[in-house]
C-alpha positions as CSV (number, residue, x, y, z in Angstrom):
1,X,0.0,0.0,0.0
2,X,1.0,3.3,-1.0
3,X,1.9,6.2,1.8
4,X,0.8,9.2,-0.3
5,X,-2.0,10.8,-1.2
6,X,-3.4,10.0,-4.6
7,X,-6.5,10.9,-6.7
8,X,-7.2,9.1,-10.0
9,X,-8.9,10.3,-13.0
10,X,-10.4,8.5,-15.9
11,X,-9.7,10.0,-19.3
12,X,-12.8,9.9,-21.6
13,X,-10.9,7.8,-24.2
14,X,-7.6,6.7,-22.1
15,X,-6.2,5.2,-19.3
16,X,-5.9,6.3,-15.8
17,X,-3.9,8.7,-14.1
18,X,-2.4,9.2,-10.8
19,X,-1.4,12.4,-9.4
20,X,-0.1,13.0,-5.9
21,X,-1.8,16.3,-5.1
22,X,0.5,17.3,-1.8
23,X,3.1,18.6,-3.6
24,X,1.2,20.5,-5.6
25,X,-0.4,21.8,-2.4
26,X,3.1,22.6,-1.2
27,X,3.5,24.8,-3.9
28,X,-0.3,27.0,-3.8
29,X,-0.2,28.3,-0.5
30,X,3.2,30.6,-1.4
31,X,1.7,31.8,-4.2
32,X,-1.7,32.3,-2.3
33,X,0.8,34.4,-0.2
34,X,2.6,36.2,-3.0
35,X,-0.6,37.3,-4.5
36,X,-2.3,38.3,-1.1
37,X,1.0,40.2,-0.3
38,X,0.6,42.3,-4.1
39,X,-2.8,42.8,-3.3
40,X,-1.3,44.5,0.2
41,X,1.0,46.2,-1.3
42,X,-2.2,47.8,-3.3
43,X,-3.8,48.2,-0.4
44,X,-1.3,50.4,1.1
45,X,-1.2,52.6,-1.7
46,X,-5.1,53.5,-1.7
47,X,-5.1,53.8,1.6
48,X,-1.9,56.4,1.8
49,X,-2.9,58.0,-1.5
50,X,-3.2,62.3,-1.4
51,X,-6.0,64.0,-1.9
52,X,-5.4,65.1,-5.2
53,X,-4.4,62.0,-7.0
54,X,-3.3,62.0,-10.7
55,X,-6.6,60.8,-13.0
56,X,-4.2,57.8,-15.0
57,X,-2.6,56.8,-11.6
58,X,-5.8,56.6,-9.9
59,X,-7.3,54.6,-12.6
60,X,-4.2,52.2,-12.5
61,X,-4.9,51.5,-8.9
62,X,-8.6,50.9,-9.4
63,X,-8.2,48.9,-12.0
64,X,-5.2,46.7,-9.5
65,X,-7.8,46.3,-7.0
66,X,-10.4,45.5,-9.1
67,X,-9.0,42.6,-10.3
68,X,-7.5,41.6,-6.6
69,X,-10.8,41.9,-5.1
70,X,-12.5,39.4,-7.9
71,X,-9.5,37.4,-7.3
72,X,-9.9,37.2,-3.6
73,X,-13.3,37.0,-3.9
74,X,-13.2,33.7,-5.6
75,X,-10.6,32.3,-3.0
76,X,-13.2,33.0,-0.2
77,X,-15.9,31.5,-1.7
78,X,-14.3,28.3,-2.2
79,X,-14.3,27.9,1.8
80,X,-17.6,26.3,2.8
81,X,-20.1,28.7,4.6
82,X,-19.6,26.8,7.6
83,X,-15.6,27.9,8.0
84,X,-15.7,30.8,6.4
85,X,-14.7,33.7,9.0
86,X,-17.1,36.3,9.2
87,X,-14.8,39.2,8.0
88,X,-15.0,37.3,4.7
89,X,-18.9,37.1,4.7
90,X,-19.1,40.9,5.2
91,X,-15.9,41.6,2.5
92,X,-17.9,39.7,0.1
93,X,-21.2,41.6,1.1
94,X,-19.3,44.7,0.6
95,X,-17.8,43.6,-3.1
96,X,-21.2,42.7,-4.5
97,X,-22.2,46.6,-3.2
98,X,-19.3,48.0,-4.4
99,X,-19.7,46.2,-8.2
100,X,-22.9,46.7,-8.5
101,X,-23.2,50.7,-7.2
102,X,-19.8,51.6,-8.8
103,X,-17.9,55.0,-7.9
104,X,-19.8,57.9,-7.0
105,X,-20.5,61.2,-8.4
106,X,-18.5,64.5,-7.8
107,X,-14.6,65.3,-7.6
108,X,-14.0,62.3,-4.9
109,X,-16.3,59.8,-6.0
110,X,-13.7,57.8,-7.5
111,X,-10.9,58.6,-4.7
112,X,-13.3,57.1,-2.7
113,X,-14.1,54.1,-4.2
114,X,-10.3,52.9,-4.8
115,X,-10.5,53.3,-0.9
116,X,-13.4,51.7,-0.3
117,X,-12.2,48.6,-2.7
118,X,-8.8,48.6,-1.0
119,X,-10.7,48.3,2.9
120,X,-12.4,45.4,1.3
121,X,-9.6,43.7,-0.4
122,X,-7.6,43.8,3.0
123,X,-10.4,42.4,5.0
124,X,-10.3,39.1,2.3
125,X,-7.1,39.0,2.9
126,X,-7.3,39.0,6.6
127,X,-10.3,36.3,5.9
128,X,-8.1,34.4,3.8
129,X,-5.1,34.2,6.1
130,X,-6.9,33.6,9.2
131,X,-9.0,30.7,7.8
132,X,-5.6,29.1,6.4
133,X,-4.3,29.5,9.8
134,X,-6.8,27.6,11.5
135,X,-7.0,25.0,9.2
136,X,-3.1,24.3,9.0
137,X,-1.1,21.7,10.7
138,X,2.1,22.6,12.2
139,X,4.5,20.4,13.5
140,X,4.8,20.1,17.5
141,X,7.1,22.8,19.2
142,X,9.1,21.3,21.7
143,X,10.2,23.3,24.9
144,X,13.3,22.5,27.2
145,X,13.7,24.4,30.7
146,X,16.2,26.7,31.1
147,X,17.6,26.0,27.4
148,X,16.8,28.2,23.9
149,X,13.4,26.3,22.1
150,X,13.9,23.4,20.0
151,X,12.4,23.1,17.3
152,X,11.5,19.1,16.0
153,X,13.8,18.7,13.1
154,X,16.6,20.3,15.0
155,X,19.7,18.2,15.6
């Protein structure tokens, strides 16, 4: 009997294929991370933006967290209902408000929505991270008295 994980799959007009799906696994949850951290990183700007921001640069950064928000918004629907934290039930309530009202009118209307979009994108983000966190395994830490911690696969 095997050890890892496997999942078969039946081609319409072929044979069968095995795939271990851990390391694949191994490999989505950095790049989860790396784009959470770019959607941050947009985050930030909105959030620190002037007043009087240029029209293109504005646009830019609308447009960046946009397509974050639809992004994160798919990754938080993929948790059941059940798990899913409440700051992502809300971030999601406040994406379908946001798509379907749009920006406002007047000289701030779209300052304001590129904020409003950022606010929501970090609270998916903080949704996302937190549910990952309660759902991960981590390795026992083991503690000696009087000694620095050591960790498991230490020496």
């Amino acid at each position: 009997m095997r050890e890892q994980a496997e999942h078969t799959r039946t081609a319409e007009s072929g044979p069968t294929v095995e795939v271990d799906l851990r390391a694949l696994l191994k490999i989505v949850t950095p790049i989860e991370e790396h784009a959470e951290d770019l959607a941050l990183r947009a985050v930030r700007r909105a959030l620190t933006m002037e007043q009087n921001p240029d029209a293109l640069e504005l646009a830019r950064l609308t447009d960046k967290l946009l397509t974050h928000c639809a992004s994160l918004a798919v990754g938080i629907e993929t948790i059941p209902v059940k798990e899913r934290p409440a700051r992502g039930q809300g971030a999601l309530r406040d994406w379908a408000t946001l798509q379907k009202d749009g920006p406002g009118d007047g000289p701030l209307g779209t300052w304001s929505y590129a904020r409003q979009l950022a606010l929501v994108a970090r609270s998916m983000v903080k949704a996302l991270r937190s549910h990952r966190a309660s759902t991960e395994t981590r390795a026992p830490y083991v503690g000696r008295p009087g000694l620095p911690p050591l960790a498991p696969s230490a020496p």
